[in-house]
C-alpha positions as CSV (number, residue, x, y, z in Angstrom):
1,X,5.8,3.2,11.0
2,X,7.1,0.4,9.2
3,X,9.3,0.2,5.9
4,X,8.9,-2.5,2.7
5,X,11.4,-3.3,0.8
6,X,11.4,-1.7,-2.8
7,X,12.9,-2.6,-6.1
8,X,13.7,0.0,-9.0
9,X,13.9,-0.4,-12.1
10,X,17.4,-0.1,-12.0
11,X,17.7,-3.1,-9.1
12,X,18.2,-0.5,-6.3
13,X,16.2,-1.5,-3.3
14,X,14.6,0.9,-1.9
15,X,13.2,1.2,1.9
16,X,9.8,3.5,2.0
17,X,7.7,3.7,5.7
18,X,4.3,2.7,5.8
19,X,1.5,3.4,8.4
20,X,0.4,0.0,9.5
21,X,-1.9,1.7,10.8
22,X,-3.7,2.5,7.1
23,X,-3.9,-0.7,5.7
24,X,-7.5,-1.5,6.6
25,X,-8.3,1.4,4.9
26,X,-6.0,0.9,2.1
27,X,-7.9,-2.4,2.0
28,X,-11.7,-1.1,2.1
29,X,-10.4,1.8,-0.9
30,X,-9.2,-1.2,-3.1
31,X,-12.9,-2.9,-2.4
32,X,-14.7,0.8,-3.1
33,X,-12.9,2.3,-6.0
34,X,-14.0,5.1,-8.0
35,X,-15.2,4.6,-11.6
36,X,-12.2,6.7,-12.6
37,X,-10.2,4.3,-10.6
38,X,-11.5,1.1,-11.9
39,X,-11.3,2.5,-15.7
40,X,-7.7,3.0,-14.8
41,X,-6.5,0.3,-13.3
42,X,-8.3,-2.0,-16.0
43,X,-5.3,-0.7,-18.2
44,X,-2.6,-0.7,-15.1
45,X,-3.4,-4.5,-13.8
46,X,-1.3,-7.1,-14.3
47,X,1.8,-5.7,-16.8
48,X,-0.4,-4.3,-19.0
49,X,1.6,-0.7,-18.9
50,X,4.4,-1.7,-21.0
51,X,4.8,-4.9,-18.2
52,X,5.4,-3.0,-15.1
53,X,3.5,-3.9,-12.4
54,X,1.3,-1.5,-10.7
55,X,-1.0,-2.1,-6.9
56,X,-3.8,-0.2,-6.2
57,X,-4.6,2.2,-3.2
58,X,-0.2,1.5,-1.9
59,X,0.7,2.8,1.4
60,X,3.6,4.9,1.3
61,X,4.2,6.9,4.8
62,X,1.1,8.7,5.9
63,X,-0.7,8.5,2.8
64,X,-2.0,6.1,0.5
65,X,-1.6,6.6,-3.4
66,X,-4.0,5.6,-5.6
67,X,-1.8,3.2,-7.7
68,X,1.9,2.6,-7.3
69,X,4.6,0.8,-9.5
70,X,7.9,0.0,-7.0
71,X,10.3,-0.8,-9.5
72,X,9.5,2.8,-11.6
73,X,9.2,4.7,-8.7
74,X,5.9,5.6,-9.8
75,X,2.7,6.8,-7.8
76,X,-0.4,7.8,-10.4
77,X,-3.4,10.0,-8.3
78,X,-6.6,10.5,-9.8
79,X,-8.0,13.9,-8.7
80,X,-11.7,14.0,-8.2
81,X,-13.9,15.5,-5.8
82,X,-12.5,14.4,-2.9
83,X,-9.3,16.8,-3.8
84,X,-11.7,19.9,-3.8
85,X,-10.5,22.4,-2.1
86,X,-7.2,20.6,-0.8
87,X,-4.9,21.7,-3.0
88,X,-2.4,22.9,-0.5
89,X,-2.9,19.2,1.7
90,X,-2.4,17.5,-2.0
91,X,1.0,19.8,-2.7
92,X,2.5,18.7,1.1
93,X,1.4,15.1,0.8
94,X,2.8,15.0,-3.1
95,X,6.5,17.2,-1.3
96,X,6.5,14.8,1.2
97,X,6.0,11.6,-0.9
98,X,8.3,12.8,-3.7
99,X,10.9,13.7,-1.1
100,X,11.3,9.7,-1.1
101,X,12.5,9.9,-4.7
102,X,8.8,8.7,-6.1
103,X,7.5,10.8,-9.1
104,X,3.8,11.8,-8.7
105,X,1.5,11.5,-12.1
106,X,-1.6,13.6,-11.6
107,X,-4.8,13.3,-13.7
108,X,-8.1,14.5,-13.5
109,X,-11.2,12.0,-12.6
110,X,-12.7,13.6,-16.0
111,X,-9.6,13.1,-17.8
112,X,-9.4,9.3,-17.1
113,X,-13.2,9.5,-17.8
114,X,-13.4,11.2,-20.9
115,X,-10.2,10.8,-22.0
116,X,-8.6,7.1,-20.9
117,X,-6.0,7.2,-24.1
118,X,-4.9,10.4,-23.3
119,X,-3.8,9.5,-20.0
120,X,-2.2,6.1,-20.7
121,X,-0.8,7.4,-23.7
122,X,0.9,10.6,-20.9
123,X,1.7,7.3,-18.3
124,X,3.8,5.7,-21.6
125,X,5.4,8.8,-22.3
126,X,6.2,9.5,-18.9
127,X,8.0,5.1,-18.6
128,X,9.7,5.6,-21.3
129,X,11.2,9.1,-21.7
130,X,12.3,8.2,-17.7
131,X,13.3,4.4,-18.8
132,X,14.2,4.6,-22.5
133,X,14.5,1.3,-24.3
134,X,17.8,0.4,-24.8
């Protein structure tokens, strides 16, 4: 397992491992998203989220997060069907990732579905009660 180099917010680098051994994965999951996915990261892409910049399907360890912002610190999952009936898999993976000092943002696939201003209004609230604007 390898490490990149992270930023923070704060200028901090920050050294996370990553499975090489993922990345074609991570790769084909970027090519294959979900609709949930897409309808996200339509809103995540390029600095839209209050100009942070967020990658899609990030290797961090063993595990690869849906989208990941390095200089918050910030993995976002979308939980669909492919977390049924792996809650206790999701709660190690999430200790095991926040143990790296990365917050975990859970949604619902339904929630970013039904609901897309509801969770980008909860991503907002989460940036800037955690990186208030001086």
């Amino acid at each position: 397992m390898r490490g990149s180099r992270r930023e923070t917010a704060e200028g901090v680098k920050n050294m996370f491992p990553q499975n090489r051994n993922l990345k074609v994965l991570a790769r084909n999951l970027r090519k294959d998203m979900t609709l949930s996915e897409t309808l996200l990261w339509q809103h995540l892409r390029k600095g839209q989220m209050l100009g942070y910049r967020f990658r899609r399907q990030e290797i961090i360890g063993n595990y690869i997060m849906d989208f990941f912002c390095r200089k918050l610190n910030l993995a976002i999952e979308i939980d669909g069907s492919s977390h049924d009936g792996k809650y206790e898999l999701d709660m190690k993976r999430q200790e095991e990732i926040e143990s790296l000092g990365i917050t975990i943002l859970r949604f619902g696939d339904k929630d970013v579905k039904k609901n897309i201003d509801g969770v980008l209004k909860g991503i907002e609230d989460w940036i800037r009660s955690t990186y208030p604007v001086n």
